[in-house]
Structures are given as C-alpha cells and as structure tokens.
C-alpha positions in Angstrom: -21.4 -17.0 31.1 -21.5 -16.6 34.6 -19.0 -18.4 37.3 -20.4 -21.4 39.1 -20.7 -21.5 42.3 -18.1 -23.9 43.9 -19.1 -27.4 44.4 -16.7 -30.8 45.8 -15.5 -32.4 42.6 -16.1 -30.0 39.7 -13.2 -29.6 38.2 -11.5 -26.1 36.9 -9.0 -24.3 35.1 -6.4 -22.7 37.6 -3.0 -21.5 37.5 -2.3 -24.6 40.0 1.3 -23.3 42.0 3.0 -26.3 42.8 5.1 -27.0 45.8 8.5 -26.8 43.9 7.6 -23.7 42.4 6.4 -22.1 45.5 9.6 -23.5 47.4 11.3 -21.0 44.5 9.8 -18.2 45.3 6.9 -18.0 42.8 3.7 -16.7 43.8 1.7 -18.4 40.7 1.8 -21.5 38.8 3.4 -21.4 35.5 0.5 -22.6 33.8 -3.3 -23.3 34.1 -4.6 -26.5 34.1 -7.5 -29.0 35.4 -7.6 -28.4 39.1 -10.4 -30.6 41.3 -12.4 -29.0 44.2 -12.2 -30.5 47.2 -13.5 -28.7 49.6 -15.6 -24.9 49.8 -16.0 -23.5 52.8 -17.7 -20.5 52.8 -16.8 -17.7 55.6 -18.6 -14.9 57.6 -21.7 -13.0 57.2 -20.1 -11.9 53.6 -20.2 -14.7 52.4 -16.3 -15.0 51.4 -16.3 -18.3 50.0 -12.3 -20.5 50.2 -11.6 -23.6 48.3 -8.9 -26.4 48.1 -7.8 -27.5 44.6 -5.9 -30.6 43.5 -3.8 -30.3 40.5 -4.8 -32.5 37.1 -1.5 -33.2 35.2 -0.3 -35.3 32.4 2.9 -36.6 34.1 3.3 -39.7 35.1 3.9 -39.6 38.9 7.0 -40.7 40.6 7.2 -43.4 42.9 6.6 -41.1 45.9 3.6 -39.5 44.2 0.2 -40.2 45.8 -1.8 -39.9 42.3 -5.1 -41.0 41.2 -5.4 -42.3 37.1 -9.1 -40.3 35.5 -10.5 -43.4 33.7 -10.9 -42.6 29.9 -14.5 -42.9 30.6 -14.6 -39.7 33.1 -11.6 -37.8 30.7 -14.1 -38.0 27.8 -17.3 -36.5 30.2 -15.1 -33.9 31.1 -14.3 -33.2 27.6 -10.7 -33.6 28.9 -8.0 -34.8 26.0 -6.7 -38.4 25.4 -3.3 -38.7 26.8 -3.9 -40.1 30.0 -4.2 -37.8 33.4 -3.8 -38.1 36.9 -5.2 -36.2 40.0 -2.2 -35.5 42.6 -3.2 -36.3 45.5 -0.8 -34.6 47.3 -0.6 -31.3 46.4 -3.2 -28.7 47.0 -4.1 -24.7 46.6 -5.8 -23.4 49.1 -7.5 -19.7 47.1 -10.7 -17.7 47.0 -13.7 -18.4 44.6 -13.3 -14.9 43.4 -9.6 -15.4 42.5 -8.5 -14.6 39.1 -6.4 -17.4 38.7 -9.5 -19.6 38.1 -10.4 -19.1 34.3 -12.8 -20.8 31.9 -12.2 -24.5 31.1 -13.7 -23.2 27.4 -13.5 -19.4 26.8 -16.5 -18.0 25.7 -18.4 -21.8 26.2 -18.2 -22.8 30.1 -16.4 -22.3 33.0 -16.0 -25.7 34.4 -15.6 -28.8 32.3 -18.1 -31.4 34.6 -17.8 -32.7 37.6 -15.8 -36.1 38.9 -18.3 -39.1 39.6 -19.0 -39.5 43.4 -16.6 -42.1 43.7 -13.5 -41.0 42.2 -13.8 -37.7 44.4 -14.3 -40.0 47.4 -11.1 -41.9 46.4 -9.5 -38.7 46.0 -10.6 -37.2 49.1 -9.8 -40.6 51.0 -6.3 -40.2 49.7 -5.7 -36.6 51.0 -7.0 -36.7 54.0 -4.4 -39.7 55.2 -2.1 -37.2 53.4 -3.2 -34.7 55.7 -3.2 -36.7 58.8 0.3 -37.9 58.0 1.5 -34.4 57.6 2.4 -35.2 53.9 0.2 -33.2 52.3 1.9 -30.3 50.1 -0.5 -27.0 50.0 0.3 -23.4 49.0 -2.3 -20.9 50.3 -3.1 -18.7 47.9 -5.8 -16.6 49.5 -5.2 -12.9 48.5 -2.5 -13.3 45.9 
C-alpha cells in the first residue's frame, strides 16, 4: 500500500496541531484525525513536495468559527462515521508529503479515505482564502518537525 501522491481535496489522517495547542508549546497535535488538502506545491529540482491541510472535527464550531458541515452524503463516500463533521476553515498545517504525521485513513486497507466533491473543496477553498486575505487565518508550519 503505497502513499498517494498529494492531490487538492483528498482528505487524510494527520496529527492536525491546532492553534491552541501550538500557542502551548506543542509541536504535534494530540490526536490524528481527517485533515483536507488544500493545496501541494511541489519545490525544486528534488522534487520536495509541501501541503496545506484543514482539520476535520466533530465539534460543533463556535460562533467565531469559520466551518464548513460534510453532507451525510460525502461522510458516507468517505467512509467517514455518522456523527456529524465539519471542515475548519480557519485553521491550517502547513507540512511535507513525506511527513510521518500523515498515517493511513485504514491501516493495512488505504491511505486516504476519498476525495471531497469539486464543490465542497471550492467552498472550502473560497472560505480560506478571504481568511487568508483578512489575515485571519490560523496555520502552524510544520515543515521539518
């Protein structure tokens, strides 16, 4: 089972560091969970590859929260649990495609559980890039940790 390569809206398993846990001092997330890609950009002539990851969670957002709901319909392609989910729009991990972090969504079945229909990722994407431009967004570089 080898490692896909890294495509915009496939989703992951990733030990996702949020903002409040990076703010502590932590240099990984305390757990691994559904993480959405983004963006890959690949660097150089060795072909280093970076991506950005949004965090998956089953907590309802606050108020402040920039969040996007998965439809039932996508959870289920995704082979993603019940309870409902939301992608956080405004936190992100910036890390390496070789990073260890990443794990299989399935041991010993696959590594990525599917990949977000075109337009949810757009929405997604939409979201964090006013994020970005409002200097709102919340990302953790975790290249080379």
């Amino acid at each position: 089972m080898d490692r896909p390569q890294p495509q915009v809206g496939l989703v992951i398993r990733y030990d996702f560091l949020w903002s409040h846990e990076l703010d502590k001092g932590y240099a990984a997330g305390a757990k691994e969970r559904p993480c959405v890609i983004v963006t890959a950009i690949v660097h150089g002539p060795d072909g280093q590859t970076d991506v950005l990851v949004a965090p998956i969670t089953h907590s309802v957002p606050g108020d402040d929260a920039v969040a996007i709901e998965i439809p039932a319909r996508v959870k289920q392609h995704l082979g993603l649990d019940d309870d409902r989910s939301f992608i956080i729009a405004g936190e992100a991990n910036t890390l390496s495609w070789d990073d260890p972090g990443i794990v299989p969504a399935v041991p010993g079945q696959r590594w990525a559980y599917g990949r977000l229909p075109k337009g949810l990722y757009d929405t997604l994407r939409s979201a964090m890039l006013d994020l970005v431009k409002a200097g709102k967004l919340k990302s953790a570089n975790r290249k080379g940790t």
